[in-house]
C-alpha positions in Angstrom: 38.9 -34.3 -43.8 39.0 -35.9 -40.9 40.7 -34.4 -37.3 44.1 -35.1 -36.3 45.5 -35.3 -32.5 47.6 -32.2 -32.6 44.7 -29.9 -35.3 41.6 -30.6 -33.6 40.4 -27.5 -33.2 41.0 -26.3 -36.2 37.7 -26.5 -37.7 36.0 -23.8 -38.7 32.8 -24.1 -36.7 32.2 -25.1 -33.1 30.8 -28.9 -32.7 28.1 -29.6 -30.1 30.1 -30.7 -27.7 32.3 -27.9 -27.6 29.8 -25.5 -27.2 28.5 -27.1 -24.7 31.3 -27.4 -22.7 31.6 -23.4 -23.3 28.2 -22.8 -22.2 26.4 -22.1 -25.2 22.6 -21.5 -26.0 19.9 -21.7 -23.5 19.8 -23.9 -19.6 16.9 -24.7 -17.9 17.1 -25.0 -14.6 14.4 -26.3 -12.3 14.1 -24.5 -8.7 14.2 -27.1 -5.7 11.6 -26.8 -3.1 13.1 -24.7 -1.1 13.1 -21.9 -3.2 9.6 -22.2 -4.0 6.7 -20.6 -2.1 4.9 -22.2 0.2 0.6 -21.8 -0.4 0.4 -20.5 3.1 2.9 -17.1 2.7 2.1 -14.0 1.7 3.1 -13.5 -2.2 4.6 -9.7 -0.9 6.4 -10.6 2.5 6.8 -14.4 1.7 6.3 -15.1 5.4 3.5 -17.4 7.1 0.2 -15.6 6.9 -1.3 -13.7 10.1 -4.5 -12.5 9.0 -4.5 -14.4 5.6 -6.1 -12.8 2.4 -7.0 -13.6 -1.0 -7.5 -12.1 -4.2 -10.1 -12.8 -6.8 -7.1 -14.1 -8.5 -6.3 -16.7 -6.1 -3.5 -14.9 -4.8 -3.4 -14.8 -1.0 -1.6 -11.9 1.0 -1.4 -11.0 4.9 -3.9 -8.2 5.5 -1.4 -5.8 6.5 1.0 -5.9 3.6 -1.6 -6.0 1.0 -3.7 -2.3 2.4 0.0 -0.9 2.9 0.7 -1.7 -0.7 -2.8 -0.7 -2.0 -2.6 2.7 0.5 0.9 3.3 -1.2 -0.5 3.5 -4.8 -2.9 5.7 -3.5 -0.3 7.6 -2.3 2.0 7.7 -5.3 -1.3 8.6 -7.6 -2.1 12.0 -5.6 1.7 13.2 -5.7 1.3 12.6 -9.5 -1.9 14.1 -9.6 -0.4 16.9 -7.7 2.7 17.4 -9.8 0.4 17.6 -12.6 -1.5 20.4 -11.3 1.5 22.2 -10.5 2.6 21.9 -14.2 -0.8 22.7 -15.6 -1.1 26.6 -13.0 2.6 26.8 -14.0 2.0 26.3 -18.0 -1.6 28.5 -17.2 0.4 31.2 -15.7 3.1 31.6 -18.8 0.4 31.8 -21.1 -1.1 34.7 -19.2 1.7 36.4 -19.1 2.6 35.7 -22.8 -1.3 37.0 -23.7 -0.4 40.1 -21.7 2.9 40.9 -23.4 1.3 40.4 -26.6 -1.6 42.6 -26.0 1.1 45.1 -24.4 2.9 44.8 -27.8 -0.5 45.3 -30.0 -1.6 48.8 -28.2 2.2 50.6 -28.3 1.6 49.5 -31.8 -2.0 51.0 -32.3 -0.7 54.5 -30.2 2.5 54.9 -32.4 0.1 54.6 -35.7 -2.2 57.2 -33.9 0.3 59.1 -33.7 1.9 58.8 -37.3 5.1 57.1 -35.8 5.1 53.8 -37.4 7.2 53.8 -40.2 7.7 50.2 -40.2 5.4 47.9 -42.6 4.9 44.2 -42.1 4.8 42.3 -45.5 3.7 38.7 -45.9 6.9 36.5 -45.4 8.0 34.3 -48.4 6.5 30.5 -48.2 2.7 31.8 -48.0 2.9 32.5 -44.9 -0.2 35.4 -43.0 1.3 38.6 -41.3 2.6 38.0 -37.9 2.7 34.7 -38.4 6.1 32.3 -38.1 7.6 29.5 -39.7 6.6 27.2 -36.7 2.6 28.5 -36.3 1.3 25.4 -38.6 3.4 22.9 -37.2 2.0 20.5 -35.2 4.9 19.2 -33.2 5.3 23.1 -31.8 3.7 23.7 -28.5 3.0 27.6 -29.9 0.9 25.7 -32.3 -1.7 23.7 -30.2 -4.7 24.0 -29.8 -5.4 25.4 -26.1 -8.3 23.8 -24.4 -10.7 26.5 -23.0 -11.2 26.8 -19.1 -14.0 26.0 -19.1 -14.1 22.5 -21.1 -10.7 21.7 -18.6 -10.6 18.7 -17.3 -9.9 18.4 -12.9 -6.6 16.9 -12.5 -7.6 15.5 -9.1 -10.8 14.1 -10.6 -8.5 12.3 -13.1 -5.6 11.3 -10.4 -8.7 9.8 -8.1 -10.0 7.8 -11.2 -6.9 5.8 -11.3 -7.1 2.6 -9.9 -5.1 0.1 -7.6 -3.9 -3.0 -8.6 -2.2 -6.1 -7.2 1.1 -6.4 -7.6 0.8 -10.2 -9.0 -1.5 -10.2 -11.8 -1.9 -6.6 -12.4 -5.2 -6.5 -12.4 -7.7 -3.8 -10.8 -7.9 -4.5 -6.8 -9.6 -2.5 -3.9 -9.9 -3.1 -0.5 -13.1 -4.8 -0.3 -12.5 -7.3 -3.1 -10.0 -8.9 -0.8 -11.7 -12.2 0.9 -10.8 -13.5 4.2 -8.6 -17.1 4.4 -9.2 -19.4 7.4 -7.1 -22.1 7.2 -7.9 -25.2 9.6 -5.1 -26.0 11.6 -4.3 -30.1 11.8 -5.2 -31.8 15.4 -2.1 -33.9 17.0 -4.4 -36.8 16.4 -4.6 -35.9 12.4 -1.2 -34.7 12.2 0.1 -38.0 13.2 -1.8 -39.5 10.9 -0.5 -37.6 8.2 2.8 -38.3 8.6 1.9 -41.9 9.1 0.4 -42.3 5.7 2.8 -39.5 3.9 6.1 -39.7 5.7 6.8 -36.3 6.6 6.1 -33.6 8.7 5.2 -30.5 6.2 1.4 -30.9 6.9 -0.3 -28.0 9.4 -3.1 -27.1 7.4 -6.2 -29.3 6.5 -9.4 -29.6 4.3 -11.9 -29.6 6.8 -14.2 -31.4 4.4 -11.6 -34.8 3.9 -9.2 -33.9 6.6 -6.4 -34.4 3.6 -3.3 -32.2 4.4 -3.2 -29.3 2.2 0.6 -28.2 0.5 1.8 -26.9 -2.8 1.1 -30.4 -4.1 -2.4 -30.3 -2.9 -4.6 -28.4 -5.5 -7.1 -25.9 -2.9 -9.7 -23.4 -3.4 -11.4 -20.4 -0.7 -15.0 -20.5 -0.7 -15.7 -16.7 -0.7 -19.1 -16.8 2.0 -16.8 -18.2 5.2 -13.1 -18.2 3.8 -12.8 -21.9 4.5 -9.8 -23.2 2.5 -10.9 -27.2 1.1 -9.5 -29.3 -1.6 -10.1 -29.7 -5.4 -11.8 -32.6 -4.9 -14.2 -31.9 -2.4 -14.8 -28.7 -4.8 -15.7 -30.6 -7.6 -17.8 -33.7 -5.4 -19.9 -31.6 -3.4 -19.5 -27.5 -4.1 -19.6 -27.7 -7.7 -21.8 -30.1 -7.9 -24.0 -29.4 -5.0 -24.2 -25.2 -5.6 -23.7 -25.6 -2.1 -20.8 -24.9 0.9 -19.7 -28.3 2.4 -18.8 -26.6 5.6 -22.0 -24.2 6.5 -24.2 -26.0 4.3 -24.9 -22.4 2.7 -25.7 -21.9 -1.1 -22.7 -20.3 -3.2 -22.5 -19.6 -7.2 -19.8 -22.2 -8.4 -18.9 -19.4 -10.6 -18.3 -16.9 -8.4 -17.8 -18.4 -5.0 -15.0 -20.8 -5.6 -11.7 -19.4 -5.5 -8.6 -21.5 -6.4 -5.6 -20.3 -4.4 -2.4 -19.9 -6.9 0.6 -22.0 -5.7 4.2 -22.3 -7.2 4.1 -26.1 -7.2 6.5 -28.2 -6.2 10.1 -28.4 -6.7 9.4 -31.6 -8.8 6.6 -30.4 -11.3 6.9 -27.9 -13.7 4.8 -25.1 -13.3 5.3 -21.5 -14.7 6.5 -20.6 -11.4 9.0 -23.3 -10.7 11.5 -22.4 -13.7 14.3 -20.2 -14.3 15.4 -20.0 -18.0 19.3 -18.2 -18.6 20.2 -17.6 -22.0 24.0 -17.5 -22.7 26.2 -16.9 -26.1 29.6 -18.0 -26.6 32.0 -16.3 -28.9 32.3 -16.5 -32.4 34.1 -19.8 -34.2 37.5 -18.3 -35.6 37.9 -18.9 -39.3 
């Protein structure tokens, strides 16, 4: 049955235009440049790098914010480790005291038998259940239950809250102080930076690969080479480090493998990257019947 002027909304479901107009199912909406990182800031203050650092990741971070961060989980992982102790001498001392009630408890018990006072008789409780016994003793799920671990088989809380280990806040992988490598970007020359622009049309260039002298940005693909920190391009990585085993600035000998680290960059506003997209999900209301 086709739609009439005054009855077209009277259908039971929701056409595709309709929704859409509603705001229905997913949007995808691609960040502009401005919002994006640029490969020179630090991934935790998002400013311009003084005393640039990178990751074994590729992530790069200023020197200062990155040991703050790392001495701050250090931090947060003795007051745990010192709350735990606290709970452990607190739970130690209850059960102390509990022992000494109990043996309390035992020996008025043996005196009054001495003595011919008891007249009270424990029998086995119905269920199967020992003398002295309760209901709860062989559940697990009671703390009465469990198992204590002897004193001398207990494990050092501090030794375990020391064991714990610092990560970055990026990738979330294990990172200490000295696995951080030191950046030094090469800063363009008037004469170069004119030359830039001349070729490129714009004015975003102040780093360069000291290898090409191409000016490096989030469109530019770039890698640290760990033994001087020098920042060059994927190309000259892949036409003379890689293929070379050797650093095209010092002339040194690196590991391809191990040597060459690829700095991580949000891309461009333009190219979709898994940094550069925002996904919002929204429902609309149910079609009325």
């Amino acid at each position: 049955m086709t739609r009439h002027s005054k009855h077209s909304y009277d259908s039971a479901v929701f056409s595709y235009h309709e929704k859409r107009k509603m705001g229905y199912g997913s949007k995808t909406v691609v960040l502009s440049s401005e919002t994006i990182r640029p490969f020179d800031c630090c991934c935790l203050s998002l400013q311009p790098s003084k005393d640039p650092v990178v990751t074994p990741e590729g992530f790069l971070y200023d020197r200062e914010a990155i040991l703050e961060h790392l001495l701050n989980q250090k931090r947060s992982f003795k007051k745990e480790g010192e709350n735990e102790r606290k709970r452990k001498l607190a739970s130690k001392l209850e059960n102390e005291q509990l022992e000494q009630e109990e043996q309390r408890a035992r020996i008025e018990e043996f005196e009054r038998k001495a003595r011919g006072l008891s007249s009270t008789v424990k029998r086995p409780k119905p269920g199967g259940n020992l003398e002295g016994q309760s209901l709860n003793s062989s559940n697990f799920w009671f703390p009465e239950s469990r198992v204590e671990q002897k004193e001398g088989n207990a494990v050092d809380v501090g030794k375990d809250a020391a064991a714990k280990y610092t990560y970055c806040p990026m990738s979330g992988k294990p990172l200490r102080a000295k696995d951080l490598v030191t950046v030094k970007f090469t800063l363009a020359t008037e004469k170069e930076r004119n030359r830039i622009i001349e070729k490129y049309g714009n004015n975003e260039w102040q780093y360069i690969c000291p290898v090409c002298y191409v000016g490096l940005s989030n469109a530019v693909k770039c890698a640290v080479l760990r033994d001087s920190g020098d920042v060059i391009c994927a190309e000259c990585v892949e036409r003379f480090a890689k293929r070379d085993s050797k650093n095209p600035v010092t002339e040194s000998s690196i590991d391809p493998l191990r040597d060459i680290i690829f700095l991580q960059t949000e891309g461009t506003g333009y190219a979709a990257t898994s940094w550069s997209k925002l996904e919002r999900r929204k429902f609309a209301p149910a079609a009325r019947v």
